[in-house]
C-alpha positions in Angstrom: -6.0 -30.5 46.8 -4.7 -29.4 50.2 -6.5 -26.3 51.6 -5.0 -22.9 50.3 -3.8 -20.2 52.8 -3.7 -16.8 51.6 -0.3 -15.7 50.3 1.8 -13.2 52.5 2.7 -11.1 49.5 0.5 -9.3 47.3 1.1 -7.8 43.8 -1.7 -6.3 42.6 -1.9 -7.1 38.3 -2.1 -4.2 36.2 -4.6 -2.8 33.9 -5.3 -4.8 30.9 -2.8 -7.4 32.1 -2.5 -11.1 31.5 -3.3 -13.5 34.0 -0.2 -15.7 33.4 1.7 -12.6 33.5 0.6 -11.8 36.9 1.2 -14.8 38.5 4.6 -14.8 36.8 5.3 -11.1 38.7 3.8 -12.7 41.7 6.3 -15.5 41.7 8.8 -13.4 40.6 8.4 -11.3 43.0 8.0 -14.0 46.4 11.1 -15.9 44.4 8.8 -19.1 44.3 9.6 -21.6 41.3 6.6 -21.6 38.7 5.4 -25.1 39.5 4.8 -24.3 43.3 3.6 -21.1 42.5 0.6 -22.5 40.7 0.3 -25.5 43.4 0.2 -22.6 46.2 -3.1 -20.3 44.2 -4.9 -23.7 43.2 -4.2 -24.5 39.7 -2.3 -27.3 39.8 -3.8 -29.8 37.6 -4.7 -33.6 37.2 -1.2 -36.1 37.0 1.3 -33.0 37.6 0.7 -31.8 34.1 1.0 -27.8 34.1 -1.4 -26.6 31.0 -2.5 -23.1 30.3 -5.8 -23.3 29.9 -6.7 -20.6 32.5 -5.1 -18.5 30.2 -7.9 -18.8 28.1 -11.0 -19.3 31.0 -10.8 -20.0 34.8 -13.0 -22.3 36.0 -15.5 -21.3 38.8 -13.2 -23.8 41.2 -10.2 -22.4 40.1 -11.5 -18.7 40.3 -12.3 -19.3 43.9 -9.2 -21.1 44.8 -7.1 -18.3 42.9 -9.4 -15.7 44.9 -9.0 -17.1 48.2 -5.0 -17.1 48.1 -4.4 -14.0 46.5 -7.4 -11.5 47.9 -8.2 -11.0 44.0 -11.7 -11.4 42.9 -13.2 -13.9 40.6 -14.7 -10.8 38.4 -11.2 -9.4 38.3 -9.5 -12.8 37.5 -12.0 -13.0 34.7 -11.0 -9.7 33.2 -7.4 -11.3 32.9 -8.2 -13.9 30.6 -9.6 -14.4 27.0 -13.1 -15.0 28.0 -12.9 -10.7 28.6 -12.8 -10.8 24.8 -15.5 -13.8 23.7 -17.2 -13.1 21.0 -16.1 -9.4 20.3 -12.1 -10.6 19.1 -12.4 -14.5 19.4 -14.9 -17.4 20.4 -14.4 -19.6 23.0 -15.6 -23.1 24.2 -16.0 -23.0 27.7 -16.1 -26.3 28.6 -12.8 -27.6 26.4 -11.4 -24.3 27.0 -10.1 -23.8 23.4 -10.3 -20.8 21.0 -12.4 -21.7 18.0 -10.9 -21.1 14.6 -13.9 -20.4 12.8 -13.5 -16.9 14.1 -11.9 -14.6 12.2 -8.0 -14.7 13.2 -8.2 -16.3 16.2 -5.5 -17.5 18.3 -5.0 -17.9 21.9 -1.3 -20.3 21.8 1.7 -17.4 21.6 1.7 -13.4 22.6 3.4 -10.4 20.4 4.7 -8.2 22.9 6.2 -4.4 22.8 9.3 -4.1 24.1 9.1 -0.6 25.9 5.8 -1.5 27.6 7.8 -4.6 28.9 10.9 -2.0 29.8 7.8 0.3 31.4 6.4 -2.1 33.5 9.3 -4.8 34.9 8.4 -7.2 32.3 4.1 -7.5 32.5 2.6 -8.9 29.7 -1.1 -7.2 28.1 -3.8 -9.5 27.8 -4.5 -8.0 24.3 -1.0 -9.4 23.0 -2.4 -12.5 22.1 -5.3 -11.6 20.0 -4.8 -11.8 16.3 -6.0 -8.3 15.7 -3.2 -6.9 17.9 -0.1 -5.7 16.0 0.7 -2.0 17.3 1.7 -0.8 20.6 -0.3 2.9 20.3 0.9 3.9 23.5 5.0 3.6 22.3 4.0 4.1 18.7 5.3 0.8 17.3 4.7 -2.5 15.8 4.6 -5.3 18.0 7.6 -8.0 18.3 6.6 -11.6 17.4 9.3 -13.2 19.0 12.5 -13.6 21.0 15.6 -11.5 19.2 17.7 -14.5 20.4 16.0 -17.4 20.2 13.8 -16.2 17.6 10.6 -18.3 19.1 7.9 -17.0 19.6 6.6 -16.1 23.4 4.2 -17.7 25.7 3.2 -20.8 24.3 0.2 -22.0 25.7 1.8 -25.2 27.6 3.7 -23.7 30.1 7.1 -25.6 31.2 9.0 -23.1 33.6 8.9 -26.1 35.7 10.9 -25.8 38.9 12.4 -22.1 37.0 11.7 -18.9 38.6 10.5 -16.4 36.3 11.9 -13.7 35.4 10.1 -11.3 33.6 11.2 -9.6 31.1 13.4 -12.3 30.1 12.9 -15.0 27.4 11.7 -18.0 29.3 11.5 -20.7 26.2 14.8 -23.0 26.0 18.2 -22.0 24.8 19.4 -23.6 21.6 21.5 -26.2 22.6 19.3 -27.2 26.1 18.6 -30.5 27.0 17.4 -32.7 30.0 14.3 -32.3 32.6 15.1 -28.4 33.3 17.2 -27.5 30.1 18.6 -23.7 30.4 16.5 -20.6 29.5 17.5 -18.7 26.6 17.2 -15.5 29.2 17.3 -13.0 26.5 16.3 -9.6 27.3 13.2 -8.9 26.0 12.5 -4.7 26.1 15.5 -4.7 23.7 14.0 -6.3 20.9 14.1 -3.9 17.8 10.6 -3.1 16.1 9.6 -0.3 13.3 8.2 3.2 15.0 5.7 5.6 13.5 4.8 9.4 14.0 1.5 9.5 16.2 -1.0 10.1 12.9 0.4 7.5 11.5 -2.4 4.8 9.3 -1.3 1.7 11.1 -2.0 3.2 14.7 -5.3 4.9 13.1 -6.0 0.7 12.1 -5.3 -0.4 15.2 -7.6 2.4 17.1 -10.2 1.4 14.9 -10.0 -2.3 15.5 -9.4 -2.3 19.5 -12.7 -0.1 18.9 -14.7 -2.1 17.2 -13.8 -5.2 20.1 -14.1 -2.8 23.2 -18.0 -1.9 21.8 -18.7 -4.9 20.3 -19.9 -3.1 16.9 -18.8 -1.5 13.6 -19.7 1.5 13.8 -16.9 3.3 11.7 -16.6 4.3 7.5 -18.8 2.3 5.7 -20.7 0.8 9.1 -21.9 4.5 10.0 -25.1 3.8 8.6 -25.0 -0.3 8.9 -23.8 -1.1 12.3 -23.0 -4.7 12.7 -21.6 -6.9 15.4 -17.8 -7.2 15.7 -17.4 -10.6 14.9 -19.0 -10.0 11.5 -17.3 -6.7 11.2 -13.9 -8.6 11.5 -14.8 -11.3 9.5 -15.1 -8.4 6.7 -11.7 -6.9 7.3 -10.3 -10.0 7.4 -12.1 -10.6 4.3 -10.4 -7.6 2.6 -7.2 -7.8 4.2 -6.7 -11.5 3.1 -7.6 -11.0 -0.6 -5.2 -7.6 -0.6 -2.5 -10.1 1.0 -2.8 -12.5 -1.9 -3.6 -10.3 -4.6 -2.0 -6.7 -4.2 1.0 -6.4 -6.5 4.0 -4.3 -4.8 2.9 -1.5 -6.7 -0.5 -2.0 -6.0 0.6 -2.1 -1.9 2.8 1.2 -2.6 -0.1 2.6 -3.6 -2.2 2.1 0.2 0.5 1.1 2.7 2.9 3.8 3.6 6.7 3.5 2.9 8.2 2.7 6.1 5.3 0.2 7.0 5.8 -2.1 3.7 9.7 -2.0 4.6 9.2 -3.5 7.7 6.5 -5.8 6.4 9.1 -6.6 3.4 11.9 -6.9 6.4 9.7 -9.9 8.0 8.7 -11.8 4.7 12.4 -12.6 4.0 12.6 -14.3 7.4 11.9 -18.0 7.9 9.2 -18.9 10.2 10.0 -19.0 13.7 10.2 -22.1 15.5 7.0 -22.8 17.8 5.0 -20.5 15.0 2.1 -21.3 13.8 2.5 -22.2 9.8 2.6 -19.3 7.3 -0.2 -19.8 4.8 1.6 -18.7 1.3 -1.2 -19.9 -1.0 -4.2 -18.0 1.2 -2.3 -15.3 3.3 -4.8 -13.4 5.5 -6.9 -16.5 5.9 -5.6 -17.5 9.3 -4.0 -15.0 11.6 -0.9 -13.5 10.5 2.0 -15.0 12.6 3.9 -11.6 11.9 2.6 -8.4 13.2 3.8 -6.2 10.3 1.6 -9.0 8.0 -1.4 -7.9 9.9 -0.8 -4.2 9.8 -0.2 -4.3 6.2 -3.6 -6.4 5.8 -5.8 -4.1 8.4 -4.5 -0.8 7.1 -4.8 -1.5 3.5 -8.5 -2.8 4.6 -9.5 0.1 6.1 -8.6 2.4 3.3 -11.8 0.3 1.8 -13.9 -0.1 4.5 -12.9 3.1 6.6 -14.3 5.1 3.3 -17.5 7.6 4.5 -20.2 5.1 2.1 -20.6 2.0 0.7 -19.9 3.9 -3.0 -16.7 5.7 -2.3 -15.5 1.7 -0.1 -16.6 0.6 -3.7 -14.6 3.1 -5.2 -11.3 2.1 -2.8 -11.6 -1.4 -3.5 -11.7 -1.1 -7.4 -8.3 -1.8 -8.1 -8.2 -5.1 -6.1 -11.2 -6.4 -8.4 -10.0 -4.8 -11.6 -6.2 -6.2 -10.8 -7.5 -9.9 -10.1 -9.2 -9.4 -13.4 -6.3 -8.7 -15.1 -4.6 -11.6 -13.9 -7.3 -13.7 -15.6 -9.1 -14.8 -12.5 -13.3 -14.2 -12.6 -14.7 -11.6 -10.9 -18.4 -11.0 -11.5 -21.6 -10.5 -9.4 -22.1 -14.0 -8.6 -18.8 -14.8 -7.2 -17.4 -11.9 -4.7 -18.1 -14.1 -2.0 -14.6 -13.6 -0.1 -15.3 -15.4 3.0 -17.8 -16.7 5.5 -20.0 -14.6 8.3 -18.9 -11.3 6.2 -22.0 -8.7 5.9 -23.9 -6.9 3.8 -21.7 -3.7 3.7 -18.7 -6.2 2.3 -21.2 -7.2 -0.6 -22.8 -3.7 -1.5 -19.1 -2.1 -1.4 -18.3 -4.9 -3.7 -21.0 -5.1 -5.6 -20.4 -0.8 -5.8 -16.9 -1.7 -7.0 -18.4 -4.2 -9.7 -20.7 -1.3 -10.9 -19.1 0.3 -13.9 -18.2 -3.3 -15.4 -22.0 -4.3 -14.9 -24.6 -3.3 -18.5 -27.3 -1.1 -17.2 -29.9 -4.0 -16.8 -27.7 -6.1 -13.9 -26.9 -2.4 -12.3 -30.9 -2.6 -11.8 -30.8 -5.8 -10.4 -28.4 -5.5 -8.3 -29.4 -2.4 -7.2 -25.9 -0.3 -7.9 -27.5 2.7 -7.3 -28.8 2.4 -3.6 -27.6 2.9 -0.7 -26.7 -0.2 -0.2 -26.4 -2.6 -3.3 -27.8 -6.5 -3.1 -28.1 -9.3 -4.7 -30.9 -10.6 -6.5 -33.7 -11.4 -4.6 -35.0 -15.4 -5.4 -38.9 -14.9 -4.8 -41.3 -12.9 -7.0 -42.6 -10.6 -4.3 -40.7 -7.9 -5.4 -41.8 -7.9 -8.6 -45.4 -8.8 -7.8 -45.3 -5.7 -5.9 -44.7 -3.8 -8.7 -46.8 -5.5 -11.1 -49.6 -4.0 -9.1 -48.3 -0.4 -8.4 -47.1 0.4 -12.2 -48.9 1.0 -15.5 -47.9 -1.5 -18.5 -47.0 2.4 -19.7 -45.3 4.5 -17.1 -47.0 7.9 -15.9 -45.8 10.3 -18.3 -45.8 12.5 -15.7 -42.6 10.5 -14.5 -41.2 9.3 -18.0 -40.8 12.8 -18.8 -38.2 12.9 -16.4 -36.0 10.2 -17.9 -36.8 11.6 -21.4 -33.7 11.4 -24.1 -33.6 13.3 -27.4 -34.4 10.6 -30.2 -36.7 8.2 -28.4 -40.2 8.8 -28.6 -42.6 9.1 -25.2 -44.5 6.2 -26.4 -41.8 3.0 -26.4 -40.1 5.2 -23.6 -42.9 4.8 -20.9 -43.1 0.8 -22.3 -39.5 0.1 -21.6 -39.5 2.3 -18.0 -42.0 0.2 -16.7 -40.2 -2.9 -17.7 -36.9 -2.0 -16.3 -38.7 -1.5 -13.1 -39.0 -4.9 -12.5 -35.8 -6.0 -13.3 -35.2 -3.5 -9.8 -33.7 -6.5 -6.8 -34.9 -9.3 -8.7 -33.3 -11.9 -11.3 -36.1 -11.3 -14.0 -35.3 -11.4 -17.8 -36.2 -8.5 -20.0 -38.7 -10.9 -21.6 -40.3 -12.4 -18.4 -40.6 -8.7 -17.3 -42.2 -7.8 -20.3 -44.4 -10.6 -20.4 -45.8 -10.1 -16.9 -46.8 -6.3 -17.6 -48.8 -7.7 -21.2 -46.2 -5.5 -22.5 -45.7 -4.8 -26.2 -42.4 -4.2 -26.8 -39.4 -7.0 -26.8 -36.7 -7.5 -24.9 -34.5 -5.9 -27.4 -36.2 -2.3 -27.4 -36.6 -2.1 -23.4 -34.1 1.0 -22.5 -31.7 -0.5 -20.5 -29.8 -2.6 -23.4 -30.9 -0.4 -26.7 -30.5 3.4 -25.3 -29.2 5.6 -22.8 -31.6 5.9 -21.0 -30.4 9.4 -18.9 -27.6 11.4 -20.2 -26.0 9.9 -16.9 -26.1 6.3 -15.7 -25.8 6.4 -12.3 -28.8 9.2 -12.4 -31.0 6.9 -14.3 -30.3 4.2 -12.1 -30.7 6.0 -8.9 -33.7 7.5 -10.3 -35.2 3.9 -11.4 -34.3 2.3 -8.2 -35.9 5.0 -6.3 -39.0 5.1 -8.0 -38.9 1.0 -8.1 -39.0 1.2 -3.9 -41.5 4.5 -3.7 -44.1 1.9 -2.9 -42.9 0.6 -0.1 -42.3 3.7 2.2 -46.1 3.8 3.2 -48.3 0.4 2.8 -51.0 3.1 2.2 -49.3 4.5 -0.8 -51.1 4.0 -3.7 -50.4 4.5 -7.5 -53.1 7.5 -7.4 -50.5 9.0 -4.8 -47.1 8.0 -6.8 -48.9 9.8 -9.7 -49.7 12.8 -8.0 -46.1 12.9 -6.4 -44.8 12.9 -10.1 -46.9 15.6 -10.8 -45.7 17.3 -7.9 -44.1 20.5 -8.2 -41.5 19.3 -5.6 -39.4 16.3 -6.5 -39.8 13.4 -4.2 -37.3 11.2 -2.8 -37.6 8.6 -5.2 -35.9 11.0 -7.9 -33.0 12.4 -5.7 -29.8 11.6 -6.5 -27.0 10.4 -4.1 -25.1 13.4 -4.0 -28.7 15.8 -3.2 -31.9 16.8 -4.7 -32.8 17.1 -8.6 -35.4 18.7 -10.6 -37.3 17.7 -13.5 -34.8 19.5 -15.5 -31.7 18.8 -13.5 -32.8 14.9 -14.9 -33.3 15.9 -17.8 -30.4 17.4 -18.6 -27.1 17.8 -16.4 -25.5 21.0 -15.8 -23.4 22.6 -18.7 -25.4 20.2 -21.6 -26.8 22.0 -24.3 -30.3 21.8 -25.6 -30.1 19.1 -27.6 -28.8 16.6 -25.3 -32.4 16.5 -22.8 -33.0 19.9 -21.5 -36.7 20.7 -21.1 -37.0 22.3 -24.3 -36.4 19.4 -26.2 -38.3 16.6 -24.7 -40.0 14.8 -27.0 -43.8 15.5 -26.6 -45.6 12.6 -25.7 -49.0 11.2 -26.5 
């Protein structure tokens, strides 16, 4: 490489901007052919073949070279290219300089674009463009275009071949229809005219994409559901990709009337009719969602309709949101249980308790214990026996009555109630039987009188389950906690936390019977006295 002299003209890039796009304005703007351009700032490469993989990380020589000739620093350069965005929107390979597909919609190759940013800035392209999780402009309140109007291909392939051209920005630089030869004729459509759908400010689909561009600028979920679980991006996209995939496959048009607005499923209806566009990447009918959308209104759909689930204030009311999808997959015959709502790889623990929250209802009350449907964040099964161990230590063959009183029901007695309690305690985060729980506490009843399965065991479920799964986990808040202590709380004239409810504190005769019941149905006055 001949030594680089600094150029004579500067354009200084814009924020956010593309470093491809830059150098494009800056040959644009010294009228220099692409090709000489890149020879002139040091990124010509081995055997005269021009590749783009700068786009996607500069290497230190490069930087330098690219730093010398244009008075731009390497920490500036760096900011222009994908590496800004590793691991928070993609993940990179430094030394291959490729964008790995294992993360969720990744794709480095081809740029949306908005049209009135391009008419706004003399034709500079946003770095952000090419990220999968980009498909709204929120400054101009749009959708982004995925392609030329013209030409219909998409823009900015990765292998650049401007060749002895002079960019134009702007301007579609891929080749007209009927080109051929070495330096075939630009389709030179204009770009900033290219129609796309527009929405009011407060729109859901620019509320999406704030929420997405948040969780990559921090590198954490920290929204809806992730209030109270914070988790890294890349896991926090893998779960929204998760959701927005299955909706993509599953959702019936009614079922997407129901979460997407009107005039963002017209426009997402609009681009489904279209064949794909040449230079696209291949649309993936049987498992939509699974790669990155090639259109942008296929994303919005997916993201929006996501965060309706996901942006939900808990893990119960996501579970809530996302009941239709599992109750309408259901009805088309395909299984949906507990052990199989695995929906992708790298997802986390919020995806599976909002699930598992949405699987709730269809669960009997002994699998609600064991998957813990009643906490603050549901679980699987644990595999090992600590958990129950635990218990086996800190719980009486016959619960305290001081606490069975509190789950008393007209009709069973005190004496197989306080049996069965401390039975169903085990089956709390673990994948014990009713017989192997019974067995382990020397218990005398069967599996078949143990509460969960034979009677109701509060007049309301998710109170009895809350209650149980609190009590099951009192234990564990201090190591010095003993069962002395867990008796004495029962006795308590205060209710502990282990017998609050989601929704705020109750008192032995708020469990006993809810608001409004009569007598007869578990107020105080009719608990059944107990030995």
């Amino acid at each position: 490489m001949t030594s680089l002299r600094t150029l004579p003209v500067r354009v200084p890039p814009l924020r956010g901007e593309a470093i491809d796009s830059w150098l494009e304005a800056l040959a644009h703007r010294t009228h220099t052919a692409w090709a000489d351009l890149l020879s002139a700032v040091g990124l010509e490469t081995p055997h005269g073949i021009r590749t783009s993989g700068w786009i996607v990380h500069t290497l230190p020589d490069e930087a330098a070279a690219l730093s010398r000739a244009t008075g731009i620093t390497p920490t500036a350069l760096d900011e222009m290219t994908l590496s800004r965005y590793a691991d928070t929107a993609l993940r990179i390979d430094p030394a291959s300089r490729t964008v790995s597909r294992a993360f969720p919609w990744s794709r480095a190759s081809r740029s949306r674009y908005c049209p009135d940013c391009l008419a706004d800035t003399g034709g500079r392209w946003q770095l952000a463009w090419r990220l999968g999780w980009s498909f709204a402009c929120l400054e101009h309140r749009c959708l982004l275009a995925d392609a030329c109007p013209v030409c219909r291909t998409v823009q900015r392939h990765r292998r650049l071949s401007m060749g002895e051209a002079i960019p134009t920005p702007g301007r579609c630089a891929n080749s007209a229809a009927d080109a051929t030869g070495r330096a075939p004729a630009r389709c030179d459509a204009d770009l900033t005219i290219t129609p796309v759908a527009r929405f009011d400010d407060d729109h859901p689909v620019l509320a999406a994409q704030r929420t997405v561009y948040g969780v990559i600028d921090t590198g954490a979920a920290r929204f809806g559901a992730y209030c109270e679980h914070p988790y890294p991006s890349a896991n926090a996209l893998a779960d929204i990709r998760a959701v927005a995939g299955r909706i993509l496959a599953y959702a019936t048009p009614d079922n997407l009337a129901d979460v997407v607005s009107p005039d963002l499923l017209t426009a997402y209806r609009a681009v489904s009719a279209l064949p794909a566009a040449p230079l696209g990447p291949p649309r993936t009918e049987d498992k939509p969602g699974l790669a990155a959308p090639a259109q942008a209104a296929t994303a919005a759909v997916g993201v929006t309709a996501a965060l309706t689930i996901l942006g939900a204030p808990d893990v119960h009311a996501a579970g809530d949101a996302m009941r239709w999808l599992v109750t309408g997959a259901r009805d088309r015959g395909l299984s949906v249980s507990a052990t199989n709502i695995g929906w992708g790889r790298r997802t986390t623990p919020v995806l599976t308790a909002a699930q598992l929250a949405a699987l709730g209802p269809m669960l009997n009350p002994s699998d609600q214990l064991r998957y813990r449907i009643a906490a603050s964040l549901p679980r699987r099964p644990t595999t090992g026996s600590a958990s129950a161990d635990r218990v086996i230590h800190a719980v009486p063959t016959m619960l305290w009555p001081a606490w069975s009183l509190r789950f008393a029901i007209c009709g069973c007695h005190q004496r197989q109630l306080r049996l069965a309690l401390s039975v169903a305690l085990l089956l709390v985060g673990t994948r014990k039987r009713l017989d192997e729980a019974a067995d382990l506490l020397d218990s005398p009843v069967s599996a078949d009188a143990v509460y969960p399965e034979r009677c109701s065991y509060c007049r309301s479920t998710e109170i009895g389950t809350t209650s149980a799964v609190r009590l099951h986990d009192w234990p564990t808040i201090s190591p010095a906690t003993t069962s002395r202590s867990i008796i004495s709380a029962g006795a308590s004239s205060t209710t502990p936390a282990c017998c609050l409810t989601r929704s705020g504190p109750a008192s032995v005769a708020t469990m006993a019977c809810p608001e409004g019941a009569p007598p007869e149905h578990g107020s105080r006055d009719a608990i059944c006295s107990s030995d």
